[in-house]
BAMARBA-82687 format. One line per field, with one value per residue (C-alpha): residue number from 1; residue in one letter; chain; z, y, x. Coordinates in steps of 0.02 Angstrom, whole numbers, always signed. Layout:
pos c(NUM / ...)
code c(a / ...)
unit c(A / ...)
z c(Z / ...)
y c(Y / ...)
x c(X / ...)
REM end
This chain:
pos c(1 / 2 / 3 / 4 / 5 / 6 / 7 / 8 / 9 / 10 / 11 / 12 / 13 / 14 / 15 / 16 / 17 / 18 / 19 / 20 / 21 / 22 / 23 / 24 / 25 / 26 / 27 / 28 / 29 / 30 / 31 / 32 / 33 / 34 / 35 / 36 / 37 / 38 / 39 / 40 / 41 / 42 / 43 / 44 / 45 / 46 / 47 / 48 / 49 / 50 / 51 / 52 / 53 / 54 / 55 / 56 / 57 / 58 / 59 / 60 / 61 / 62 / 63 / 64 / 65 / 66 / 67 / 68 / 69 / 70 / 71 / 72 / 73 / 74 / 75 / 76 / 77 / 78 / 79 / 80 / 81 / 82 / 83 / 84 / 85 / 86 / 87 / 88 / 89 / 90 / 91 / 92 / 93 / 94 / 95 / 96 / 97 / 98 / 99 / 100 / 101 / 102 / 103 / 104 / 105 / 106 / 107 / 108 / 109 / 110 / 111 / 112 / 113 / 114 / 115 / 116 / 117 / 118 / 119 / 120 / 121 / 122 / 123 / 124 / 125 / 126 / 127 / 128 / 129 / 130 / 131 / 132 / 133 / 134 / 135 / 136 / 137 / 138 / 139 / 140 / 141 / 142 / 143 / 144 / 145 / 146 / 147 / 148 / 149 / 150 / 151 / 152 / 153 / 154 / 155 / 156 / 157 / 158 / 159 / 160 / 161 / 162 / 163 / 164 / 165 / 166 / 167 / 168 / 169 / 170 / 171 / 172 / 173 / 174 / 175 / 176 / 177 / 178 / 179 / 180 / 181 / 182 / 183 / 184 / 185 / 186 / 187 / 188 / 189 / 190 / 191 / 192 / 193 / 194 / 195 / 196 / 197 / 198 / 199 / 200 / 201 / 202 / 203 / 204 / 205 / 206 / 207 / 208 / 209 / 210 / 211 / 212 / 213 / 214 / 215 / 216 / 217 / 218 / 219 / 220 / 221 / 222 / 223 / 224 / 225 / 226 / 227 / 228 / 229 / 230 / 231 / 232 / 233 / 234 / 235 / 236 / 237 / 238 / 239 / 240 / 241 / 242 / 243 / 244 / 245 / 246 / 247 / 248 / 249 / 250 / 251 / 252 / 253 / 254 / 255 / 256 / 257 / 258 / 259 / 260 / 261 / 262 / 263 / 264 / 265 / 266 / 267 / 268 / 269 / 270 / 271 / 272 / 273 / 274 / 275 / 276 / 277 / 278 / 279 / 280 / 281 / 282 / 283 / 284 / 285 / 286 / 287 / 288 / 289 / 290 / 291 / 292 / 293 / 294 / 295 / 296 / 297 / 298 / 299 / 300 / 301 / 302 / 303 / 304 / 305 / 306 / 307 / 308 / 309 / 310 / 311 / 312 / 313 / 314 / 315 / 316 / 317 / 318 / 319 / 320 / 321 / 322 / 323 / 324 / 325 / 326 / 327 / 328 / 329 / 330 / 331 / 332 / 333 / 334 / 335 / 336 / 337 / 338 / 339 / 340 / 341 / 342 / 343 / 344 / 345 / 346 / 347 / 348 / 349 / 350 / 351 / 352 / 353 / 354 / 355 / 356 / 357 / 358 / 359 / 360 / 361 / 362 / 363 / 364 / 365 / 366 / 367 / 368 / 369 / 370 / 371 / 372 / 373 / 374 / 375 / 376 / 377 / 378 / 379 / 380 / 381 / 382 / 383 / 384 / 385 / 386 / 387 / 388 / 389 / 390 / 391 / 392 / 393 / 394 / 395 / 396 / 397 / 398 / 399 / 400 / 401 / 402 / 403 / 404 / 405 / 406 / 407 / 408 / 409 / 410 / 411 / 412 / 413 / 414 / 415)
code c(x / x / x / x / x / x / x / x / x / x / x / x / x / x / x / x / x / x / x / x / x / x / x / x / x / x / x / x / x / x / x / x / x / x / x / x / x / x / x / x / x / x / x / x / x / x / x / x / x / x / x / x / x / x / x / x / x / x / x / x / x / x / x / x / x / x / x / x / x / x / x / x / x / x / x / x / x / x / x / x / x / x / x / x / x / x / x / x / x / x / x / x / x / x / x / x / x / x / x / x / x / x / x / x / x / x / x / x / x / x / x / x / x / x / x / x / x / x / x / x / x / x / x / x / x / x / x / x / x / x / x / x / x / x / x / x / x / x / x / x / x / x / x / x / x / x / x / x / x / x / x / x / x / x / x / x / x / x / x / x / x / x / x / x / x / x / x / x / x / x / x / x / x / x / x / x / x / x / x / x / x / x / x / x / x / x / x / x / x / x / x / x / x / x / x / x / x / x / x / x / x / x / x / x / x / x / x / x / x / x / x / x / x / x / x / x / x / x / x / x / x / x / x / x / x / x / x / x / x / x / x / x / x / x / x / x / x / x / x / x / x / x / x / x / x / x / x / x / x / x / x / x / x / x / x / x / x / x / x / x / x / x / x / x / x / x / x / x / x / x / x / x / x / x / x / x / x / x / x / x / x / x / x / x / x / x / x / x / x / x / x / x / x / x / x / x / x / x / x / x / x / x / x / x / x / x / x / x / x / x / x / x / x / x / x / x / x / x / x / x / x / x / x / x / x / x / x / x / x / x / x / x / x / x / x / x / x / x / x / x / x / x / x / x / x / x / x / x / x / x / x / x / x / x / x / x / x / x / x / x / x / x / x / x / x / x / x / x / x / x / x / x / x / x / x / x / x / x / x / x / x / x / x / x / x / x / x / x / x / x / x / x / x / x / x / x / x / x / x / x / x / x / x / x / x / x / x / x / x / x / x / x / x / x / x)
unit c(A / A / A / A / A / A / A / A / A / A / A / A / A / A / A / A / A / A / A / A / A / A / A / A / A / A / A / A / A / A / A / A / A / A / A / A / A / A / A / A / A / A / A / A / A / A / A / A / A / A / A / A / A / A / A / A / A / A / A / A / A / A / A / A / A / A / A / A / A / A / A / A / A / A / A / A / A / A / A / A / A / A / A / A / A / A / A / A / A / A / A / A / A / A / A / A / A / A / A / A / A / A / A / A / A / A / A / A / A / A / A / A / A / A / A / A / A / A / A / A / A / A / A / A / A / A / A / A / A / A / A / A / A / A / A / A / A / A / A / A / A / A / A / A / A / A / A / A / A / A / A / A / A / A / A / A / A / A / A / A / A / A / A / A / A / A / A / A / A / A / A / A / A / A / A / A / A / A / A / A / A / A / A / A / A / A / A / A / A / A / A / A / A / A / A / A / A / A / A / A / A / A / A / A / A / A / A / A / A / A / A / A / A / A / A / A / A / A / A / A / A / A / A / A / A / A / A / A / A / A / A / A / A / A / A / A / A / A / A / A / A / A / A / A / A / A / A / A / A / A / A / A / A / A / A / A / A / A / A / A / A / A / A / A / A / A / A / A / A / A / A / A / A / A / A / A / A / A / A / A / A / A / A / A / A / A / A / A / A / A / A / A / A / A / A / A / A / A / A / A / A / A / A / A / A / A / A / A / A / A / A / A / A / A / A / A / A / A / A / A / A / A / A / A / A / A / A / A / A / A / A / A / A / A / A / A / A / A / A / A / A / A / A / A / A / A / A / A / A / A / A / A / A / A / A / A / A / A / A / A / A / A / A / A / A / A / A / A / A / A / A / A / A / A / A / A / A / A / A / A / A / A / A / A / A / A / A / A / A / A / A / A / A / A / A / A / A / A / A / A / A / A / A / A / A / A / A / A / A / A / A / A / A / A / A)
z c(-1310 / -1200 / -1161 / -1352 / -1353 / -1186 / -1270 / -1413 / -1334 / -1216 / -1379 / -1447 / -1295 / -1293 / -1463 / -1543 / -1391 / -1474 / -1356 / -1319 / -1223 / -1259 / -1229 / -1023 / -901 / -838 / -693 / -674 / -691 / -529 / -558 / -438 / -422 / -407 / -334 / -161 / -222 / -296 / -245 / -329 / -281 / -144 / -46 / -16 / +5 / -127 / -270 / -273 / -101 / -172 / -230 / -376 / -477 / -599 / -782 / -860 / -993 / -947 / -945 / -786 / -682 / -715 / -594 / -444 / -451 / -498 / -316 / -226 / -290 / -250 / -71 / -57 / -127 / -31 / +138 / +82 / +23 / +220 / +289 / +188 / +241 / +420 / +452 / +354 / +439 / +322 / +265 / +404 / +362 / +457 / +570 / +653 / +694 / +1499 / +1471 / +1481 / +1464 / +1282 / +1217 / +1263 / +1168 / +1007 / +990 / +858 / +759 / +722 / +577 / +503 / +330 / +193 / +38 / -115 / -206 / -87 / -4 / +185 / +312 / +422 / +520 / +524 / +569 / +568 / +551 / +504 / +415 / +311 / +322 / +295 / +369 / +402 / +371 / +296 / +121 / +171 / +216 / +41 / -78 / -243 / -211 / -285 / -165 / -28 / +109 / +273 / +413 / +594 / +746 / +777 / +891 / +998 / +1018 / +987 / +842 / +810 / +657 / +587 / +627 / +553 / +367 / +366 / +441 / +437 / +293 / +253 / +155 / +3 / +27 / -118 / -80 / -128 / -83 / -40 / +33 / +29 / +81 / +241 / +226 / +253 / +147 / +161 / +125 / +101 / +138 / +66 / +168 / +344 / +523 / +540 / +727 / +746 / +787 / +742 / +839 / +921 / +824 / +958 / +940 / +971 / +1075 / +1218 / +1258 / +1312 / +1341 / +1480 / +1446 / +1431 / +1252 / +1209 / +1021 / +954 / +824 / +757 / +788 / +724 / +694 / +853 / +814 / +914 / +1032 / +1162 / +1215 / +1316 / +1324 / +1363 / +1214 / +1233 / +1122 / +967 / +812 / +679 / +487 / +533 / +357 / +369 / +225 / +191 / +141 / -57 / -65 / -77 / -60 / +91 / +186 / +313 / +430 / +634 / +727 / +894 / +966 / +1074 / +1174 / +1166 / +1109 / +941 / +799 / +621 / +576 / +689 / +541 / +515 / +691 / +795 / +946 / +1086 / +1222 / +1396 / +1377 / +1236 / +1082 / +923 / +926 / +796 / +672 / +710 / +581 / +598 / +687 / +756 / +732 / +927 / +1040 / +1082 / +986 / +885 / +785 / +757 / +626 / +710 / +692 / +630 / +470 / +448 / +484 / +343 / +230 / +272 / +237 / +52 / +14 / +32 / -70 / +13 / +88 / -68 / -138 / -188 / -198 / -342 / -434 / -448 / -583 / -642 / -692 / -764 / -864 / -918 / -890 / -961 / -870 / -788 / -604 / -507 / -315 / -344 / -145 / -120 / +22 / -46 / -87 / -304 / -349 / -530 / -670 / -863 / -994 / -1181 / -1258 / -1414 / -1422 / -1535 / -1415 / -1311 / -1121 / -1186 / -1021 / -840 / -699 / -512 / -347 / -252 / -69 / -101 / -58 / -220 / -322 / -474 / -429 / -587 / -756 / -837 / -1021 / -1150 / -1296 / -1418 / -1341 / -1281 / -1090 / -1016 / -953 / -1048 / -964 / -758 / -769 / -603 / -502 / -351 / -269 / -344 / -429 / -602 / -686 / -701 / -642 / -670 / -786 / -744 / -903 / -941 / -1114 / -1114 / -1042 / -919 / -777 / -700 / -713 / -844 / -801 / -727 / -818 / -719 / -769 / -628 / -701 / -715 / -930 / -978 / -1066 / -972 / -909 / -849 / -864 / -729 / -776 / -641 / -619)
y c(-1247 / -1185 / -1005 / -987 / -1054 / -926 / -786 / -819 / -841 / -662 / -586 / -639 / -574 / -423 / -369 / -422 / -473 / -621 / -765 / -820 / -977 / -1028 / -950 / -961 / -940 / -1066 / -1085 / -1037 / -1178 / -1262 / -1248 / -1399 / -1352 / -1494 / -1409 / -1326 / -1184 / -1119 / -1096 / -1047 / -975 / -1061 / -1027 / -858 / -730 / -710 / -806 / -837 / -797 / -787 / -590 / -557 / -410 / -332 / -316 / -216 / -258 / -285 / -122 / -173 / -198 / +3 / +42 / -53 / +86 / +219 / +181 / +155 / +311 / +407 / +336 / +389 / +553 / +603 / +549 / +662 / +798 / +814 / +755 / +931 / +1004 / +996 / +1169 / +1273 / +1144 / +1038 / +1070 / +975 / +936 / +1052 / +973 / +916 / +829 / +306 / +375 / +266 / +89 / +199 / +241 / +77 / -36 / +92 / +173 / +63 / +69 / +238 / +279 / +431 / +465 / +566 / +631 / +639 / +755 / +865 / +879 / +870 / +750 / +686 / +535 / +395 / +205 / +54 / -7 / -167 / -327 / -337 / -156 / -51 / +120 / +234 / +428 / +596 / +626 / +815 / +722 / +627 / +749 / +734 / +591 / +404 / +343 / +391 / +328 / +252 / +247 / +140 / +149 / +67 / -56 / +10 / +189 / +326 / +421 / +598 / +683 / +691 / +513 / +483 / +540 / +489 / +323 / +208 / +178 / +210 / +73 / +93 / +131 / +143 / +267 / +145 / +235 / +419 / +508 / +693 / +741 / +656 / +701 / +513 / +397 / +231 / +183 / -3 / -78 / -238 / -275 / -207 / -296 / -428 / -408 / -234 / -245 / -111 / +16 / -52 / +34 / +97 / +242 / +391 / +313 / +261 / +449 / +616 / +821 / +827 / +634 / +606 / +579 / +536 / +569 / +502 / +599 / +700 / +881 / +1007 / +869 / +771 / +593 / +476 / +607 / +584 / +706 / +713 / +818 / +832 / +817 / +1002 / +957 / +831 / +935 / +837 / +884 / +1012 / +1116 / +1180 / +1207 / +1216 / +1363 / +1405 / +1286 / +1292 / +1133 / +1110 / +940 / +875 / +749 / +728 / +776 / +784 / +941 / +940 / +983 / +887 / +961 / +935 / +1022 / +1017 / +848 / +762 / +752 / +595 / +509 / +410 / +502 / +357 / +358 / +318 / +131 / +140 / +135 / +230 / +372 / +485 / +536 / +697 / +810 / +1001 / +1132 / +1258 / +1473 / +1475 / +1392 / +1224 / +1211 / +1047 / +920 / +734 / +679 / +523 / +357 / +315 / +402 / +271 / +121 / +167 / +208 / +57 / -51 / +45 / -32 / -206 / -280 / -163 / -325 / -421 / -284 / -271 / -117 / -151 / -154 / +54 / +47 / -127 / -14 / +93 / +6 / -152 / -102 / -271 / -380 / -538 / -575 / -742 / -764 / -871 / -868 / -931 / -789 / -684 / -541 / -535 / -574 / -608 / -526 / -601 / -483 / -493 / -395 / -430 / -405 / -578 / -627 / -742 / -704 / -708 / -622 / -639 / -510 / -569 / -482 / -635 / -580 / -424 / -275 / -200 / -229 / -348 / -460 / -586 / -568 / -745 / -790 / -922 / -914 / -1048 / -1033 / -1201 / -1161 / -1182 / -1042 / -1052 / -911 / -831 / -660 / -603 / -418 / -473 / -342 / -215 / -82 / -99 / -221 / -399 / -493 / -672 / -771 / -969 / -1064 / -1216 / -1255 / -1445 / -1382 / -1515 / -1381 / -1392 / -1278 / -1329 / -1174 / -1010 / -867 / -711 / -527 / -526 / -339 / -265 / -222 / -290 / -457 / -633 / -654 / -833 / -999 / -1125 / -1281 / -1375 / -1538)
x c(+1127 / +1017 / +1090 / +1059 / +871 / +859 / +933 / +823 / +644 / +672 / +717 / +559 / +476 / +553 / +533 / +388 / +280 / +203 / +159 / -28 / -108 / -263 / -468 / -464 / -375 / -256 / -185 / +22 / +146 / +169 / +363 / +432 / +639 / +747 / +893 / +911 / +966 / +824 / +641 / +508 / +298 / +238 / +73 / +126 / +267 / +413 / +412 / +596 / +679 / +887 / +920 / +991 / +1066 / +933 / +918 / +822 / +690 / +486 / +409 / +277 / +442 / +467 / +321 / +413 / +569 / +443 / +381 / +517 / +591 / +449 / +457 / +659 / +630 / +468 / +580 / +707 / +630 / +519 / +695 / +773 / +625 / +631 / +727 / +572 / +440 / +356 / +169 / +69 / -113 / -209 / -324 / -360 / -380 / -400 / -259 / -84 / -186 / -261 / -84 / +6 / -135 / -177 / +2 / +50 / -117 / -83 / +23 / +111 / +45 / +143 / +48 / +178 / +65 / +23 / +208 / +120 / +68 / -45 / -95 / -222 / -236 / -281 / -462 / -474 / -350 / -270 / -199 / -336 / -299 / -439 / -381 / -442 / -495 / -411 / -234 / -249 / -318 / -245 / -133 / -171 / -15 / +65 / +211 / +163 / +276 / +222 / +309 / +475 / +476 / +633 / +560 / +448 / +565 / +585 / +532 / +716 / +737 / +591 / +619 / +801 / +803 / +663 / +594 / +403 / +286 / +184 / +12 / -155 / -274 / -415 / -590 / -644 / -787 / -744 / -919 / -875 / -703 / -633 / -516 / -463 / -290 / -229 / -46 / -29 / +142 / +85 / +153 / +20 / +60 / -15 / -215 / -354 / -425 / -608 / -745 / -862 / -1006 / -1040 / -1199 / -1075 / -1017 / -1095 / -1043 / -902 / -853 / -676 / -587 / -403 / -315 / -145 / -75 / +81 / +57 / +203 / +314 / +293 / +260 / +144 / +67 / -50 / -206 / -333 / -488 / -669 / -816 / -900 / -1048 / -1102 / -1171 / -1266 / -1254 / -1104 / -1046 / -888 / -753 / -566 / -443 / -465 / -586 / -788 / -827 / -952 / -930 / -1056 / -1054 / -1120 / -948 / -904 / -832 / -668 / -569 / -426 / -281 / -249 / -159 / -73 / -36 / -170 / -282 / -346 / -317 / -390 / -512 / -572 / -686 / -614 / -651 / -534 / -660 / -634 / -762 / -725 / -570 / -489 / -538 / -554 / -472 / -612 / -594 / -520 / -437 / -474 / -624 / -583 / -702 / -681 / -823 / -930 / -872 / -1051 / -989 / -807 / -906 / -1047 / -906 / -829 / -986 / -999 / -854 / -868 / -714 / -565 / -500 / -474 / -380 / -206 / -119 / -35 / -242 / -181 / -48 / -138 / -295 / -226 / -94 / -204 / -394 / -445 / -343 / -417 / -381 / -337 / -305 / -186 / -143 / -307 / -327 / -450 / -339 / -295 / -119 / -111 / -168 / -175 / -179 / -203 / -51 / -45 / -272 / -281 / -411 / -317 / -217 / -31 / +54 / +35 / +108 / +125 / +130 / +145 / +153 / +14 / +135 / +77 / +241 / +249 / +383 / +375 / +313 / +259 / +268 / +194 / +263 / +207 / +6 / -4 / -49 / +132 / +235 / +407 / +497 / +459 / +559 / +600 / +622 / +665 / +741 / +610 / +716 / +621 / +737 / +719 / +857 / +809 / +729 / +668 / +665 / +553 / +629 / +557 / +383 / +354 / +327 / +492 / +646 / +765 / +886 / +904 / +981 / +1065 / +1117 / +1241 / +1312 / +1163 / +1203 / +1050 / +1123 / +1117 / +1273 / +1293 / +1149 / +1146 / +1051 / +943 / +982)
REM end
């Protein structure tokens, strides 16, 4: 009886999208399993932590495989790349103590539109990455890789086996020539960079920069500053635009693929972001660090959000917002589907990696969730649905699509 009141409600769903709740916003069932087996949202993290086979059938879910495939392609196509070198931003853009504390703050950035990469890093929690608007032209997402833990990898390495996260470009400043990237899923254990100024340094001071120039990850530099020009123009191949910003002028080593990096002071204080490559030879510019911490202060709300707000923008502009979490950052959004007026659908990125794990319905408008329909391995099908067919905010059953065909295969009641 209740496979064929389950099979009937997600057909309704499905098809004709009909299923509204009331003027406000409510709060999401606080679904209370009374099995082991299953477990449902908690404060944080996955909703449900058992993996299951997908189905496929909520459009929202499509956007999860749309990323991951762009991830798994981008890898490969730098991985097939590597024997004609890959397009590597051009650049630009003490000592040991430097590398071993800011190593992992640094990141390798990939641009999907613009088939090249560059670098950047961290500047703040929760996973804000300071970079170059030049190493993110164009793109509205792009793959992030950090350092692995056992070693420093090579390039090939790199693109074949580790696997990069998903990143949002969420603010630009191309006058300035700076971008600010958020990762909703990145290693809580890695700490920023120290924002220092360029007040603490002066010509013939030492400076240090971690990049990946021509395809060698995570490399160290050091150089002198030769000067610090204020309001410095320059421009960029078949382009006309002028940017301007105070920079500091290097000579630390730097080439293609540094763009976007970290430059610090001896004392180990971010100074400037490696920017531009000079007309000779080590003539390099990092634009001030004055400039990223203005930028930074224009944009107030970059830690509340979710990388997942991207596709959410765009796909449901009107959408309504909860932080569900309670943690400042927005993981739910409620949108009117059906435009009667009323929220009818919710979508959920529960642990903030910007993928909508579970899509929430109420069918008969009375302010319960009926039906939680699950992703949870994130390859754009739904693979579980919770049902609350008595809607006393408990699971009544669980249904599975253990073949993947699209059709609930088996229901297991929760007792």
């Amino acid at each position: 009886m209740i496979f064929k009141k389950l099979i009937l409600v997600i057909f309704l769903i499905c098809f004709f999208s009909q299923y509204t709740f009331g003027d406000k916003i409510k709060n999401r069932n606080n679904f209370i399993p009374k099995g082991d087996k299953i477990t449902t949202r908690g404060s944080g993290g996955k909703i449900i932590k058992v993996k299951i086979n997908p189905r496929e059938d909520i459009e929202i879910f499509k956007s999860n495989l749309k990323k991951k495939t762009k991830l798994k392609n981008y890898t490969k196509l730098l991985s097939s790349s590597l024997t004609k070198v890959p397009k590597r931003i051009k650049t630009r853009g003490a000592g040991n103590k430097i590398y071993k504390k800011y190593a992992n703050s640094v990141v390798y950035i990939g641009n999907f539109t613009g088939e090249g990469v560059g670098s950047g890093f961290l500047i703040d929690k929760p996973g804000i990455i300071l970079t170059n608007w030049h190493v993110v032209d164009k793109a509205d997402e792009v793959a992030v890789w950090t350092l692995p833990a056992d070693d420093v990898p090579s390039e090939k390495r790199l693109f074949e086996e580790l696997k990069p996260i998903f990143g949002s470009v969420i603010a630009t400043n191309k006058k300035e020539d700076l971008a600010i990237i958020k990762v909703g899923n990145f290693p809580d254990k890695i700490e920023p960079v120290k924002v220092g100024s360029i007040k603490e340094v002066q010509v013939g001071d030492k400076v240090f920069a971690i990049g990946h120039p021509e395809g060698l990850p995570w490399t160290f530099s050091e150089g002198i500053i030769n000067q610090i020009r204020k309001k410095k123009n320059w421009t960029y191949p078949k382009s006309d635009y002028k940017h301007l910003a105070t920079v500091i002028q290097t000579q630390t080593p730097i080439n293609p693929g540094n763009s976007g990096g970290p430059l610090f002071s001896v004392s180990g204080n971010l100074i400037g972001i490696n920017t531009l490559k000079g007309p000779g030879e080590n003539i390099n510019f990092a634009v001030a660090v004055e400039h990223a911490i203005k930028f930074l202060k224009q944009n107030p709300n970059i830690k509340n959000i979710n990388p997942a707000e991207l596709i959410m923008k765009k796909e449901y502009p009107k959408a309504k917002t909860q932080d569900f979490n309670k943690n400042g950052i927005i993981d739910t959004w409620y949108v009117d589907k059906n435009k009667n007026g009323k929220i009818d659908i919710a979508f959920v990125d529960d642990d903030e990696d910007g993928f909508i794990e579970a899509t929430l319905f109420d069918e008969n408008e009375n302010g319960v969730y009926e039906i939680q329909v699950l992703d949870d391995d994130l390859d754009g099908k739904a693979n579980r649905a919770f049902l609350d067919e008595n809607e006393d905010k408990k699971i009544d059953a669980v249904a599975y699509d253990d073949d993947q065909d699209g059709k609930w295969d088996r229901v297991e009641e929760v007792s």
